[in-house]
C-alpha positions in Angstrom: -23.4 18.2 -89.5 -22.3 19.1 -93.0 -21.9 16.1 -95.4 -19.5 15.2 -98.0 -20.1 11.9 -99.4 -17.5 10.1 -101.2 -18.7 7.1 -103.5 -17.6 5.1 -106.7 -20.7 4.0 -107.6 -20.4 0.5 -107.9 -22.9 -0.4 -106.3 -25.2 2.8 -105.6 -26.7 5.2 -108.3 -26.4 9.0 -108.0 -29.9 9.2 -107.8 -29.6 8.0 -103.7 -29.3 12.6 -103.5 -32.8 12.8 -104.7 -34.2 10.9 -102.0 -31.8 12.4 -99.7 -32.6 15.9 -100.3 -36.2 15.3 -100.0 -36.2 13.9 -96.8 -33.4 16.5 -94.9 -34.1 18.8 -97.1 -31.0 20.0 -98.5 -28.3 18.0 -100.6 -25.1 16.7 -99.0 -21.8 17.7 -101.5 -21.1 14.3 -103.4 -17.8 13.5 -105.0 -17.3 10.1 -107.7 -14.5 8.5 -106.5 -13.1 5.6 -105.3 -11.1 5.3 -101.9 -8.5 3.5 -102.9 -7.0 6.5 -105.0 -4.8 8.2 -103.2 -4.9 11.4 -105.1 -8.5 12.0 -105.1 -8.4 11.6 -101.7 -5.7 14.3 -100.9 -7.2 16.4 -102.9 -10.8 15.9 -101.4 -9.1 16.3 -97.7 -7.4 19.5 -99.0 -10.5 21.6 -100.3 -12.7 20.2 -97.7 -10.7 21.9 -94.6 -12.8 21.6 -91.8 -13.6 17.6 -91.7 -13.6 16.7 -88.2 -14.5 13.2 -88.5 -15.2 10.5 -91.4 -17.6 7.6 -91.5 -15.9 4.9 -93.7 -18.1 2.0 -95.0 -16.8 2.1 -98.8 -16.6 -1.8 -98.8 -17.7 -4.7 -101.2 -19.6 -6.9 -98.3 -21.3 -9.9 -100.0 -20.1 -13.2 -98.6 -20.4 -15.3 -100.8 -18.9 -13.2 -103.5 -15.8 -12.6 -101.5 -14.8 -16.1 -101.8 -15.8 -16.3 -105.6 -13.5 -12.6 -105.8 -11.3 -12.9 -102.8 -8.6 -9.9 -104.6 -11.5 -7.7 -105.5 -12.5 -7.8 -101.9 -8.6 -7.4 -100.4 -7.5 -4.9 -103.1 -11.4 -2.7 -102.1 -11.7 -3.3 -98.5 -8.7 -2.9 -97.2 -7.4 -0.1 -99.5 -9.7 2.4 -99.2 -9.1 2.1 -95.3 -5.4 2.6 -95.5 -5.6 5.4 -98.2 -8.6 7.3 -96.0 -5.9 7.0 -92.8 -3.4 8.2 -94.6 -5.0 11.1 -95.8 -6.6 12.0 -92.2 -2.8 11.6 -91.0 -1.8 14.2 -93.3 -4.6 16.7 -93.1 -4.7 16.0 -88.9 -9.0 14.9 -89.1 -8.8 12.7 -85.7 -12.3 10.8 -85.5 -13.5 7.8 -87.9 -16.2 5.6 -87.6 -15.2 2.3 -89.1 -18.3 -0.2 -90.1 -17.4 -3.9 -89.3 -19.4 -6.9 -89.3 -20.2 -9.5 -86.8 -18.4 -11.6 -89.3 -15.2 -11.2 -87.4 -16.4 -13.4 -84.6 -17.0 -16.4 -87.0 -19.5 -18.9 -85.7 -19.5 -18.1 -82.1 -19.5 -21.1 -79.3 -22.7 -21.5 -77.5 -21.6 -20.0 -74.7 -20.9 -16.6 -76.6 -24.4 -16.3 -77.7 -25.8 -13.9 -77.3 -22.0 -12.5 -78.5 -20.9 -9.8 -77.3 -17.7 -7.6 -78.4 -15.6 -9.6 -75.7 -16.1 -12.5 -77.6 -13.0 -14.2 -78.8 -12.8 -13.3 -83.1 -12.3 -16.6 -84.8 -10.5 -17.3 -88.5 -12.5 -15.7 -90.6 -14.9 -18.3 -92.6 -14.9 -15.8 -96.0 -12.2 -13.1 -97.6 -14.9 -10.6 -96.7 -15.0 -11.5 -93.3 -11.1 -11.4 -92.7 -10.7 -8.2 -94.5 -13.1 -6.5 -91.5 -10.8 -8.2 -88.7 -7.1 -7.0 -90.7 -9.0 -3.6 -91.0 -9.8 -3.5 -87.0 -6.3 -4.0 -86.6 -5.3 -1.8 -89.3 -7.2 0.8 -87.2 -5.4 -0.7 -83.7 -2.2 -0.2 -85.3 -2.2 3.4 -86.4 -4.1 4.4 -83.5 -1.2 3.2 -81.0 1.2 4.8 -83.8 -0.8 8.5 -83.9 -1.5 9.3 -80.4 -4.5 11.9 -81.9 -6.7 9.2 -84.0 -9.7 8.1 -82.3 -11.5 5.4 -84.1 -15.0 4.0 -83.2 -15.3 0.6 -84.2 -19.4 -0.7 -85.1 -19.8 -4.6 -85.8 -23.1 -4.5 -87.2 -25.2 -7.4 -87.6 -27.8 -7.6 -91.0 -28.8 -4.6 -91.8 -32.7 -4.7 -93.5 -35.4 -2.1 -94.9 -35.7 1.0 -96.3 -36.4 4.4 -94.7 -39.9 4.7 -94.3 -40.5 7.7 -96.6 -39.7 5.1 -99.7 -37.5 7.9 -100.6 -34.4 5.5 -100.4 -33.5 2.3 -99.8 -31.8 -1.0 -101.2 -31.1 -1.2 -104.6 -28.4 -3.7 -105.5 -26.7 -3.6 -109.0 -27.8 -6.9 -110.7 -28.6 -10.5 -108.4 -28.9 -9.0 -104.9 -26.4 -10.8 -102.5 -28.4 -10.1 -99.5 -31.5 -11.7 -98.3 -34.6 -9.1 -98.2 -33.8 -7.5 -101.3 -33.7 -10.7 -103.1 -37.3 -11.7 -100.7 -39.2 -8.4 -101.8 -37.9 -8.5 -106.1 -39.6 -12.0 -105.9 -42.5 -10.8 -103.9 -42.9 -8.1 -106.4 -42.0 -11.3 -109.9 -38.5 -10.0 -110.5 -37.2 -13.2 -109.8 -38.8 -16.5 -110.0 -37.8 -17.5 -106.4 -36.1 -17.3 -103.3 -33.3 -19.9 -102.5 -32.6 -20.9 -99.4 -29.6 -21.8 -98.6 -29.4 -24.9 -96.4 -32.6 -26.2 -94.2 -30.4 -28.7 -92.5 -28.5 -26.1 -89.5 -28.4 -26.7 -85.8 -31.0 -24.2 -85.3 -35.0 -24.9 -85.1 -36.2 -24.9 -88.4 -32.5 -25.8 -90.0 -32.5 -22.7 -91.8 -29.2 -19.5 -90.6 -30.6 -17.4 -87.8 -28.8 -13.7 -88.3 -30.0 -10.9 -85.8 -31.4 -7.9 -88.8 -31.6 -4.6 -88.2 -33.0 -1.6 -89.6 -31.0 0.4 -91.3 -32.5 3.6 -89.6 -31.5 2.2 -86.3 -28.4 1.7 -87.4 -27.8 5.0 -89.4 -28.4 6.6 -85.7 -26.1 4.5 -84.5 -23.5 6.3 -86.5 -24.5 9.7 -85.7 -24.3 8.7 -81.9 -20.8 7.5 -82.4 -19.1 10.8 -84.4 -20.8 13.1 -81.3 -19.2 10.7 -78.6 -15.8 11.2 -80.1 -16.2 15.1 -80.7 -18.0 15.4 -77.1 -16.6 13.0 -74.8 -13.2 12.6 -73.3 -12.9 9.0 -72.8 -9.5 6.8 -72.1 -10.0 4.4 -74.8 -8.7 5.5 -78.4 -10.4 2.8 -80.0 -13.8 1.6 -79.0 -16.0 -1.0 -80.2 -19.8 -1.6 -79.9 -21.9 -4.4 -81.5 -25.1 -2.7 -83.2 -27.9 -5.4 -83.0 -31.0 -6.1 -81.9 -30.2 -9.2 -79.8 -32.6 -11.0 -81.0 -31.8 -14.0 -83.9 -34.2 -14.3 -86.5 -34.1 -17.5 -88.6 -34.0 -17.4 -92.5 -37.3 -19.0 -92.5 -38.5 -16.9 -90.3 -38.1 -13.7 -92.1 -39.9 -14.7 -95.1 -42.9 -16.4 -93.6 -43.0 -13.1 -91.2 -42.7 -10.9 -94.1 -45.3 -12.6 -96.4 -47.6 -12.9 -93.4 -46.9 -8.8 -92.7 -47.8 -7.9 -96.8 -50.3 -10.3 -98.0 -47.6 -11.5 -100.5 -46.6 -15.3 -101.1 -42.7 -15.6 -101.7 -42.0 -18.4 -103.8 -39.2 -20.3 -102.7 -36.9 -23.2 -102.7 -34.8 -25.1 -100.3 -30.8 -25.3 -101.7 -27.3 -27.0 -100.5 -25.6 -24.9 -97.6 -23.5 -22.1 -99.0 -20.2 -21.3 -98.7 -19.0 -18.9 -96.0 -22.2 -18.5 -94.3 -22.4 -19.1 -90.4 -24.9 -21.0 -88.7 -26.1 -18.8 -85.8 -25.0 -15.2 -84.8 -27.2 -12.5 -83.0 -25.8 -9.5 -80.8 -25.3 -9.2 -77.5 -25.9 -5.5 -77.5 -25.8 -4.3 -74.0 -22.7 -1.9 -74.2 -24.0 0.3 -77.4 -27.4 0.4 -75.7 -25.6 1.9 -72.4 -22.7 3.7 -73.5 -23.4 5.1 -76.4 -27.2 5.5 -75.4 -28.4 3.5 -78.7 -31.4 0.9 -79.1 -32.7 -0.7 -82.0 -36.1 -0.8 -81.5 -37.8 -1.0 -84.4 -40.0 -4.1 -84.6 -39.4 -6.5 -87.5 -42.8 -6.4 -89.2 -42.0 -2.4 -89.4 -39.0 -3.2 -90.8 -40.2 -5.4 -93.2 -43.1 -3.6 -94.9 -40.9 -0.6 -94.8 -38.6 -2.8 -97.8 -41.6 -3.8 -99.8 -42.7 -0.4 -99.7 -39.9 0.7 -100.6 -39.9 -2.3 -103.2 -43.5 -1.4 -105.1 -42.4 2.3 -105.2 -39.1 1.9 -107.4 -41.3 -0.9 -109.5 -44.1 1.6 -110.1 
C-alpha cells in the first residue's frame, strides 16, 4: 500500500521518515496536522482520491495523565474520530482500523482472565480509558447509520520495543508515561530511577501484571486487518479482535527480565499505587490468531533488547 500519514506532532518528531525510509525504502507522503480540524481533513481526503481505508490511532493514551487532563484527552481522542468519519462519509473511503485498548474492559473478574473480546466492558477506571469505549460506540453508531463503513476494531494490550533495525522506535516528548521507555532512559542515566507503582497488588510479587507486546507484532496486526476488509466479504460491519500475547507479565518482572537480558542494573524504587491503573489484564487472543491469521510471537527478551538498542543508538 501507498501511505499518507497524518500527524500533529505532539508527541512524535518528523524525523520518524528517516528511519522509515531506510528500512521500506521509500518515504510515505506526510502531512502536519491535527485530526480534530475539520478543514485540513477535507482537504487532505479531497487531493488524496484514491484512500480506500484509514488506520486511525491519533490519540493522547497515557493513563495517568488522562485523569490529571481529562478535557485534553475528550477534546483529542474523541475528536479526531468524529472529524476522520465525517470526512470518510463525505469522500465515500469505507474501511478504518480503529486502535483501542484493553482499557475498555476495566479490571476484568477472574473468571474473564485470560479476557477475551466477549468480555463484559466495565466503567472505565481513567478519562483515557472511557474515551476508547465512547469511540467503539462512536464507530457502532455510524456504522448502523452508513450501511457502507466497515470498521475493524483492535484492543491492544502494552505495546513494547523498537523495530529491530534501531531505525525507529519510542521516543516520548519529556517524562515518558509508559513503562520501558522510562526502564531503558534509566538503564542508559537519564533518569535517576524507576518508580514502581504499587508492590502491594493481588498478583505474585504485588506489582500490575499487563500482557506487552511488540510493536512489530502488532504493526502486522494492522496490515492483516485493512486486507481482511478490502479482501473478505464477511457479515459483520464491525469486528473486534484483542491483539496480545496472552501471556501477563508483571511490572517486576519486566525489569528484572530486561536487566537480566542486557547486563544493565535498573535502579529502582517501590511507590504508592497510582491512579487509574488496573491490577491484572492479559489477552485472551484466540480469535485474532484464527480469524485474522495473526500471532504475536516474538519472545520478550527479543523484545526487550530490541528497546535498549534502540535506547543506546539515539543516546550515541
Amino acid at each position: 500500500y501507498d501511505v499518507v500519514i497524518v500527524d500533529n506532532l505532539s508527541n512524535s518528531e518528523q524525523t520518524v521518515l528517516d528511519g522509515i525510509t531506510a528500512i521500506v525504502g521509500t518515504c510515505p507522503d506526510f502531512v502536519q496536522a491535527d485530526c480534530t480540524d475539520a478543514s485540513i481533513m477535507d482537504a487532505l481526503f479531497s487531493h488524496y482520491t484514491d484512500i480506500v481505508g484509514v488506520i486511525h490511532f491519533a490519540a493522547s493514551k497515557a493513563v495517568n495523565e488522562s485523569v490529571e487532563k481529562p478535557l485534553l484527552y475528550y477534546r483529542n481522542n474523541i475528536m479526531s474520530l468524529v472529524t476522520v468519519l465525517e470526512a470518510m462519509r463525505k469522500y465515500k473511503v469505507h474501511n478504518i482500523v480503529f486502535s483501542s485498548s484493553c482499557t475498555v474492559y476495566g479490571q476484568p473478574d477472574a473468571e474473564h482472565l485470560p479476557v477475551g473480546e466477549d468480555a463484559p466492558l466495565k466503567k472505565s477506571l481513567s478519562p483515557y480509558g472511557n474515551t476508547k469505549q465512547i469511540n467503539e460506540d462512536v464507530i457502532r453508531d455510524e456504522a448502523y447509520a452508513n450501511s457502507s463503513l466497515r470498521a475493524t476494531i483492535l484492543r491492544y494490550f502494552n505495546p513494547i520495543g523498537a523495530h529491530p533495525s534501531s531505525m525507529i522506535g519510542e521516543l516520548p516528548n519529556g517524562v515518558p508515561q509508559n513503562l520501558l521507555p522510562f526502564v531503558t532512559q534509566t538503564a542508559i542515566g537519564l533518569r535517576k530511577e524507576l518508580k514502581v507503582f504499587g508492590d502491594d497488588y493481588n498478583t505474585p510479587d504485588g506489582s500490575c501484571i499487563r500482557d506487552y507486546i511488540y510493536v512489530v507484532d502488532l504493526a502486522k496486526a494492522h496490515v492483516k486487518a485493512v486486507e481482511r476488509m478490502l479482501n473478505q466479504n464477511t457479515d459483520e460491519q464491525v469486528e473486534v479482535f484483542n491483539l496480545g500475547t496472552g501471556c501477563g507479565l508483571s511490572v517486576l518482572e519486566i525489569l528484572h527480565t530486561f536487566m537480566r537480558v542486557t547486563g544493565t542494573n535498573v535502579p529502582y524504587q517501590i511507590v504508592g499505587r497510582r491512579e487509574g491503573d488496573i491490577e491484572q489484564v492479559w489477552a485472551k487472543a484466540d480469535k485474532a490468531n484464527n480469524v485474522l491469521g495473526w500471532t504475536a510471537d516474538t519472545p520478550i527478551e527479543d523484545v526487550l533488547l530490541s528497546a535498549w538498542n534502540w535506547e543506546k543508538k539515539i543516546r550515541q
